[in-house]
C-alpha positions as CSV (number, residue, x, y, z in Angstrom):
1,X,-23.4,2.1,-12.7
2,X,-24.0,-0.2,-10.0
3,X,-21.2,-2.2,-8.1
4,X,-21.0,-5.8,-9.2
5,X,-21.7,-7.1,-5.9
6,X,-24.2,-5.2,-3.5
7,X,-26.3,-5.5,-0.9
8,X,-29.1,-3.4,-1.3
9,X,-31.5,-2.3,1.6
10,X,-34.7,-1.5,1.0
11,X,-35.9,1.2,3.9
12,X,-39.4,0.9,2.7
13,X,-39.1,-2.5,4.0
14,X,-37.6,-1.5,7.3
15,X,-40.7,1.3,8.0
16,X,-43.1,-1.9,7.4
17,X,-41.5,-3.8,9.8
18,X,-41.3,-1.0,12.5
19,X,-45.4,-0.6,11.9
20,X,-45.9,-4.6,12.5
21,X,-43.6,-4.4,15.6
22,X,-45.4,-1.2,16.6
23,X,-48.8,-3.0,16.5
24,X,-47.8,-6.1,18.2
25,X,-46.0,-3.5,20.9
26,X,-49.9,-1.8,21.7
27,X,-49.3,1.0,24.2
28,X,-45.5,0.2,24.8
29,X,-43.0,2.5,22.7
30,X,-40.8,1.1,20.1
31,X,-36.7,1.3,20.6
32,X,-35.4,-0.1,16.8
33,X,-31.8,-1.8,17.8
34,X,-29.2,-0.5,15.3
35,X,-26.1,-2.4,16.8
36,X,-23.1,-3.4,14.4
37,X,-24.0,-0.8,12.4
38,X,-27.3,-1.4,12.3
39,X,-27.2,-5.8,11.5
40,X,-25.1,-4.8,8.5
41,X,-27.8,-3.0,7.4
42,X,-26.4,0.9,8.1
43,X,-27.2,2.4,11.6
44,X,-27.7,6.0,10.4
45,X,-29.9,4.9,7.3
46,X,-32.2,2.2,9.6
47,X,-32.6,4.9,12.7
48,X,-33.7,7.6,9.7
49,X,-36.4,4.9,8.6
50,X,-37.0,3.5,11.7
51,X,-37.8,6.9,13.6
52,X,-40.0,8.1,10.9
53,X,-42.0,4.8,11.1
54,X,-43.1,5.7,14.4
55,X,-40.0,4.1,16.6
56,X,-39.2,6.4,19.5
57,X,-36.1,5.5,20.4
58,X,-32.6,3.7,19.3
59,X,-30.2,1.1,20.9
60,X,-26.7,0.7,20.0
61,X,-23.9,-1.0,22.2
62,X,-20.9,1.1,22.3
63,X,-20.6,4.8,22.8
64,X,-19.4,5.5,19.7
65,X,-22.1,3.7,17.6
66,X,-24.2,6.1,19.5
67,X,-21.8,9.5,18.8
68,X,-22.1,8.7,15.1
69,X,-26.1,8.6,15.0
70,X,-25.8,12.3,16.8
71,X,-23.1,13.1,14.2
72,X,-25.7,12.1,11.3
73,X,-28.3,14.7,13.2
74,X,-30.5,12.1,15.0
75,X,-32.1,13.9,17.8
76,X,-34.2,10.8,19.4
77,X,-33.4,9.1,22.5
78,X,-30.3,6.6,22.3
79,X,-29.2,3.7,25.1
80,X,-25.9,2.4,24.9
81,X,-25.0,-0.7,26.9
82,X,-21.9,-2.9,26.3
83,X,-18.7,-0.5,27.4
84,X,-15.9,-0.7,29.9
85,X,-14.7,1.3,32.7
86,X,-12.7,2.9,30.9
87,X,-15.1,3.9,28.1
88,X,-15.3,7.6,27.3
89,X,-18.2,8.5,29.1
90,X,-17.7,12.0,28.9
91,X,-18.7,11.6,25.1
92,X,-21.5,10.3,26.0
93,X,-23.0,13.0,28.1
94,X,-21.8,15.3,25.8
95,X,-23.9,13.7,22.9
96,X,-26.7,13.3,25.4
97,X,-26.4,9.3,25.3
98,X,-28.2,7.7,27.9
99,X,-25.7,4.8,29.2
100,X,-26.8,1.6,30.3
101,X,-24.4,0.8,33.5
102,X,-23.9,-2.9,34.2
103,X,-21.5,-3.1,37.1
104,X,-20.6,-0.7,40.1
105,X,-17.1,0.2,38.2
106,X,-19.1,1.6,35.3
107,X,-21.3,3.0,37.4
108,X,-18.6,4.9,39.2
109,X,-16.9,5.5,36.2
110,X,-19.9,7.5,34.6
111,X,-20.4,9.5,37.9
112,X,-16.2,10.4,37.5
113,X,-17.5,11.6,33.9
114,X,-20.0,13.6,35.1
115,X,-18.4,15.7,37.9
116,X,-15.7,16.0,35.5
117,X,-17.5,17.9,32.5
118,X,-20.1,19.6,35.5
119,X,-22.7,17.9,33.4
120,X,-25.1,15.2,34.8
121,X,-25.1,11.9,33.3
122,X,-28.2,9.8,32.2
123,X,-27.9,6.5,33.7
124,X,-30.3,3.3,33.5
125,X,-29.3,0.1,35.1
126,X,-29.1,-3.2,33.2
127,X,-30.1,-5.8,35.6
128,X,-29.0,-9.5,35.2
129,X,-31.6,-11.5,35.0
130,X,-30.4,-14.9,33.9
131,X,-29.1,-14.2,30.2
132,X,-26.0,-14.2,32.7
133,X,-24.0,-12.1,30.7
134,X,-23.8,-8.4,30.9
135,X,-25.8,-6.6,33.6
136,X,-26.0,-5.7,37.5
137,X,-25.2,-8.9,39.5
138,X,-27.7,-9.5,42.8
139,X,-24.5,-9.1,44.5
140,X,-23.4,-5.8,43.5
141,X,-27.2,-4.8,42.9
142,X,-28.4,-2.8,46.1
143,X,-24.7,-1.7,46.2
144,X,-25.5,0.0,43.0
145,X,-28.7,1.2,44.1
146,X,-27.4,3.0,47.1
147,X,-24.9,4.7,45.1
148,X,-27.2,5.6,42.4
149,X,-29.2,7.3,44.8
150,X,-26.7,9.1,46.2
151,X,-25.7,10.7,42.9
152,X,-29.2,11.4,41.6
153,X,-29.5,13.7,45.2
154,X,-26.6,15.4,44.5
155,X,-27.5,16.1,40.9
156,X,-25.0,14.0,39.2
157,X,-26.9,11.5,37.4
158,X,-30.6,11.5,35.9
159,X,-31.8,7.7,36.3
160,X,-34.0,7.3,33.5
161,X,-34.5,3.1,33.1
162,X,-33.9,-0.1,34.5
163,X,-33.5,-2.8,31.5
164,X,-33.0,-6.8,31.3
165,X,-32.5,-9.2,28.5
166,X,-34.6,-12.4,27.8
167,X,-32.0,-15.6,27.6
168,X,-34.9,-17.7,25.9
169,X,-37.2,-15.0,24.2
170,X,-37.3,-17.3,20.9
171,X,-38.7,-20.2,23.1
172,X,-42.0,-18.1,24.0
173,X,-43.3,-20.8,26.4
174,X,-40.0,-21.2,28.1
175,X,-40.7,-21.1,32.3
176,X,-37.3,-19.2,32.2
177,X,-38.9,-16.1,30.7
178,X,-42.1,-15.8,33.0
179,X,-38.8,-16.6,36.2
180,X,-37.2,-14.0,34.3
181,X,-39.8,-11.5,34.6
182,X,-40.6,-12.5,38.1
183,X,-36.9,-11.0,38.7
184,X,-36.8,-8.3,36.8
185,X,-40.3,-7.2,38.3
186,X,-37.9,-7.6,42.2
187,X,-35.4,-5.6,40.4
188,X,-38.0,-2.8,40.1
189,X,-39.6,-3.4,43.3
190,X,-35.8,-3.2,45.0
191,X,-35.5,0.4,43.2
192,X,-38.4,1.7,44.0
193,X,-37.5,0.7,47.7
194,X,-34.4,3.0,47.3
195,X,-36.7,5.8,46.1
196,X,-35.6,5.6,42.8
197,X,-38.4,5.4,40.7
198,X,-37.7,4.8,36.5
199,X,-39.2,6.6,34.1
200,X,-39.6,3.5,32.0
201,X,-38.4,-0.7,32.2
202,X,-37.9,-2.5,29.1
203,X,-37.1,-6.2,28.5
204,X,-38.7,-7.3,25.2
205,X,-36.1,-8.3,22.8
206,X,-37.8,-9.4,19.0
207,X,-39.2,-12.6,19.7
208,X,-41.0,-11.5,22.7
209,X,-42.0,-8.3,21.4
210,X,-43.3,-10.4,18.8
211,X,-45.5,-13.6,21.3
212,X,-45.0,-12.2,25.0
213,X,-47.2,-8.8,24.7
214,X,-47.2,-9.8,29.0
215,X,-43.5,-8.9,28.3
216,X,-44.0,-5.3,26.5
217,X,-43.8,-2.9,30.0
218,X,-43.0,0.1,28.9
219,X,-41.1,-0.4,25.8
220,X,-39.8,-3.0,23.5
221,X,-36.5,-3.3,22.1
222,X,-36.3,-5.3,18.7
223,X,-33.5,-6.1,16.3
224,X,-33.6,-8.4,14.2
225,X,-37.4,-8.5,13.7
226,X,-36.8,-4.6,12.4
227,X,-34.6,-6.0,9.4
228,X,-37.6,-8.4,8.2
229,X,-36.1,-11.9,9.7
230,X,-38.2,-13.7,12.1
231,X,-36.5,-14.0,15.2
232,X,-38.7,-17.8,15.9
233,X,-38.5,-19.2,11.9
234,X,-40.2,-22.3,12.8
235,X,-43.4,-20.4,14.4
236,X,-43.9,-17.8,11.7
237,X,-42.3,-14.7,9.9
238,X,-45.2,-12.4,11.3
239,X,-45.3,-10.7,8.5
240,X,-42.1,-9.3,8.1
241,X,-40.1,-8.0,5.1
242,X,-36.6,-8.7,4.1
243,X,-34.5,-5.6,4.2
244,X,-31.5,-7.0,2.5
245,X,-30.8,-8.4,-0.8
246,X,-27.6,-9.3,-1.3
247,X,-26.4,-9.9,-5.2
248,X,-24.0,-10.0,-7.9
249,X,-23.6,-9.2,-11.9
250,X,-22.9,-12.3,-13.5
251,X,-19.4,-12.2,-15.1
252,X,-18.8,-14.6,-17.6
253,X,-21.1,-17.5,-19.6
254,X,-19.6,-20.0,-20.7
255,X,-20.1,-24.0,-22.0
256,X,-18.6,-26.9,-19.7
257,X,-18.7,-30.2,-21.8
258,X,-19.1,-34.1,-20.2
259,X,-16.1,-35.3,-18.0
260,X,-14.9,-31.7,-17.1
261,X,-14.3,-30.2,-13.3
262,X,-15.3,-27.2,-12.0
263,X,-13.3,-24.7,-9.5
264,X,-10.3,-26.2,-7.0
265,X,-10.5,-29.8,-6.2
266,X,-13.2,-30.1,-9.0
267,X,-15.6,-31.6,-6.1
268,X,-17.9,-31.0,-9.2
269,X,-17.9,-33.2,-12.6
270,X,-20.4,-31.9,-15.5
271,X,-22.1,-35.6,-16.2
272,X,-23.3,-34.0,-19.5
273,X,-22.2,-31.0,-21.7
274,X,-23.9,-27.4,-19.9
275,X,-23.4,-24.0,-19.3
276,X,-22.8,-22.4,-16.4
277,X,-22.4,-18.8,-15.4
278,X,-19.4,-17.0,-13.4
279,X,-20.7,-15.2,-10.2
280,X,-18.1,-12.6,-8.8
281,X,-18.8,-13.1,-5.1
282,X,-16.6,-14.9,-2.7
283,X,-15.9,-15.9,0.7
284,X,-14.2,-12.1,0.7
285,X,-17.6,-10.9,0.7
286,X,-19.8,-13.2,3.0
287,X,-20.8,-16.0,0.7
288,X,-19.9,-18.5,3.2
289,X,-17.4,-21.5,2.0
290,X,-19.0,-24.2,3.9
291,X,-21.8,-23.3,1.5
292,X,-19.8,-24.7,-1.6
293,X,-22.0,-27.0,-3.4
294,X,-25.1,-26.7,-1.3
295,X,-26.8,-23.4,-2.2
296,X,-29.0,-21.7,-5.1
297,X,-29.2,-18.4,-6.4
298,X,-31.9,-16.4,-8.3
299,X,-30.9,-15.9,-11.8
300,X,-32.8,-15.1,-15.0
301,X,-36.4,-16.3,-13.5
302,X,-35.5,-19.6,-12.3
303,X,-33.4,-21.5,-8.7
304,X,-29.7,-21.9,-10.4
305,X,-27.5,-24.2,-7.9
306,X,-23.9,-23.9,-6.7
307,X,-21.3,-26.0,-8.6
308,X,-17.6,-26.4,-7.0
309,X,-15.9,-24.8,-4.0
310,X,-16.9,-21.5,-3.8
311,X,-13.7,-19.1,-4.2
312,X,-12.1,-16.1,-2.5
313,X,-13.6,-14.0,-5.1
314,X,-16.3,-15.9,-7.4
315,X,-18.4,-19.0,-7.5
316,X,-20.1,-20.8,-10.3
317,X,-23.7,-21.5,-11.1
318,X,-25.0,-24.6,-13.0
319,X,-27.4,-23.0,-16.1
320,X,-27.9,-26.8,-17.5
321,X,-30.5,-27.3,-20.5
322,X,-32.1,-23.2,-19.3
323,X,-29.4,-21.2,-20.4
324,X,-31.5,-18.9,-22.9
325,X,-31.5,-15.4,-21.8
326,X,-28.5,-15.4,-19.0
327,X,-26.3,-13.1,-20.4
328,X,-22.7,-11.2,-18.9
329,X,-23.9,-8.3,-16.6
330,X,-27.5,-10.7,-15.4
331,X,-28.1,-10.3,-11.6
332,X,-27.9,-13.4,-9.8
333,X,-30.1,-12.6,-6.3
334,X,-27.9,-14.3,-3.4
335,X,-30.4,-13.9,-1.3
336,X,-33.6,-11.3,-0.6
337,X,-36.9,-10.9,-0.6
338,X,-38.6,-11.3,-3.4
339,X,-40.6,-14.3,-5.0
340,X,-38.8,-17.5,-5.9
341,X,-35.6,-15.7,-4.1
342,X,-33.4,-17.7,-1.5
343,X,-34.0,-16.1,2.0
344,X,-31.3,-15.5,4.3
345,X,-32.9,-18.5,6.9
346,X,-32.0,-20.7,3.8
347,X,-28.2,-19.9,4.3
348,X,-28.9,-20.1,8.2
349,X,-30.4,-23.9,8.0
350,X,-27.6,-24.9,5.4
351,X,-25.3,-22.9,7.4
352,X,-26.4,-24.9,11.2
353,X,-26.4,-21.1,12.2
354,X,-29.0,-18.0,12.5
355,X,-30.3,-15.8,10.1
356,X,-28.7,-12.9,12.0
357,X,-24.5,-13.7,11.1
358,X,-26.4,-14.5,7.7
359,X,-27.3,-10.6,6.9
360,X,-23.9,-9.2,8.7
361,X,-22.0,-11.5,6.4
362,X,-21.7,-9.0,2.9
363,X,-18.7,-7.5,3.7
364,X,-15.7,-6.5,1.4
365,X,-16.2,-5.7,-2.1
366,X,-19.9,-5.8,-1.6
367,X,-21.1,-2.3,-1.9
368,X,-24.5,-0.5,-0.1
369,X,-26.8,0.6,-1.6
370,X,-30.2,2.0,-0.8
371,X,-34.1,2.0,-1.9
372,X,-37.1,3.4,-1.0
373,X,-37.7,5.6,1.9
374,X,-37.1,9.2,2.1
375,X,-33.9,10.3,1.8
């Protein structure tokens, strides 16, 4: 018996979108980005798909997101890129984790790791530049370099990839991505100066891996793209499949006659008699509350909107004069992929927001659940 609110992934969908990225990539290898749990979408579950879809490798942010893939028995390459100094680095090495070092401390802080378990650490360096965020400053830069070199000579450290991120990737005419590239290009250049030549560079995030194939270099690193959302929704959704379907059982029907309010503040007045169907999702479990009143859900074949504030735990649809057939136990499709469904970029342009806090928003009482693939 399924849970009465879900969100249900389809890993079918996820290997389709890895093939379009893929193509669009040409010769540069794929790394799927399984961050946050993989967009909300499960890390170990997505990497699985994703990997035997043809990605080669996998990006996470922290350490441990990476330390649970290896725990699940995922044997491809993973980066990890957003920890502190005083991360445990020694983890990483241990779970062969290649760590993405973005200031001299880290730096320093892996090579302490290192020498401490007599195991050499796999390093690339995240270069800054202009998402201005995190990444190698060109201050501390050819500070870095020198010590890098240092520590690959004495063994310490394998330096596998230098790495950037595109501030303006969804604008794919932007001058800031070709200046961009014009740094990161120095940043190699600078390296290679220091004898320290990468095994790979990678700066494509979804949108460019999707426009900018001048952008590809070795690799190219999407996220959200992988999860079937367009990272540029106003240009095209390239194909792409929805991974996520987020829905609920309807809980109650029941008739709301001429004059009566619905849910707190009744911001909603029937102006004729109708029925209207209980959903038991709430703000608990990502259906937004700024959404109150200005959304739709899928429900027995037809668009059935939003009426009154939506609740902590349960909202209610409007069935008006198409009732027939929606019954206790129906599935109302929040949003998905499917025909006539809303799409999570509906709740991003209602929302003023993106399509990405969209999918990570079923949290709570909604419950996982997975199709298709091969598990």
């Amino acid at each position: 018996m399924h849970a009465q609110v879900e969100a249900v992934v389809d890993l079918d969908a996820i290997a389709h979108n890895v093939r379009i990225l893929r193509e669009h990539a040409g010769d540069a290898a794929v790394m799927v980005v399984v961050k946050a749990d993989g967009y909300n979408h499960g890390a170990v579950e997505v990497a699985k798909a994703a990997l035997a879809a043809g990605a080669a490798e996998i990006g996470v942010t922290t350490i441990d997101e990476g330390v649970q893939l290896r725990k699940a028995g995922i044997t491809a390459p993973i980066l990890s890129w957003l920890n502190d100094s005083d991360a445990d680095y020694g983890a990483a090495i241990a779970a062969d984790i290649e760590i993405g070092v973005s200031t001299l401390a880290h730096l320093r802080a892996v090579a302490a790791a290192a020498e401490r378990l007599g195991k050499p650490a796999t390093v690339s360096l995240k270069v800054d530049t202009g998402l201005n965020r995190n990444g190698l400053s060109t201050g501390e830069y050819p500070q870095a370099l020198a010590e890098l070199r240092t520590l690959v000579d004495a063994q310490a450290v394998r330096f596998r990839a230098i790495f950037s991120h595109l501030a303006r990737g969804d604008e794919p005419a932007h001058p800031t991505n070709d200046l961009q590239r014009d740094r990161f290009l120095d940043a190699i250049a600078a390296a290679k100066e220091h004898g320290l030549e990468p095994e790979l560079v990678h700066l494509a995030n979804s949108p460019a891996a999707l426009t900018r194939p001048d952008l590809a270099f070795d690799m190219v690193r999407p996220g959200i793209a992988v999860y079937g959302h367009s990272p540029i929704p106003d240009i095209d959704d390239f194909g792409l499949r929805p991974a996520m379907t987020f829905q609920a059982r309807v809980l109650q029907v029941k008739p709301v006659l001429a004059g009566e309010g619905v849910s707190y503040g009744h911001t909603w007045v029937a102006t004729h008699d109708t029925t209207v169907a209980l959903i038991p999702a709430g703000y608990a479990d990502g259906v937004f509350r700024p959404l109150s009143g200005r959304f739709e859900v899928w429900l027995g074949g037809a668009r059935r909107p939003n009426v009154g504030r939506i609740c902590m735990d349960q909202f209610v649809v409007d069935l008006g004069d198409n009732a027939a057939g929606v019954r206790e136990g129906d599935l109302a499709i929040l949003f998905g992929g499917g025909p006539g469904e809303p799409r999570a970029q509906d709740w991003a342009e209602l929302l003023g927001t993106l399509n990405y806090e969209v999918v990570c928003s079923p949290r709570g009482r909604a419950a996982r659940r997975y199709v298709g693939g091969i598990r």
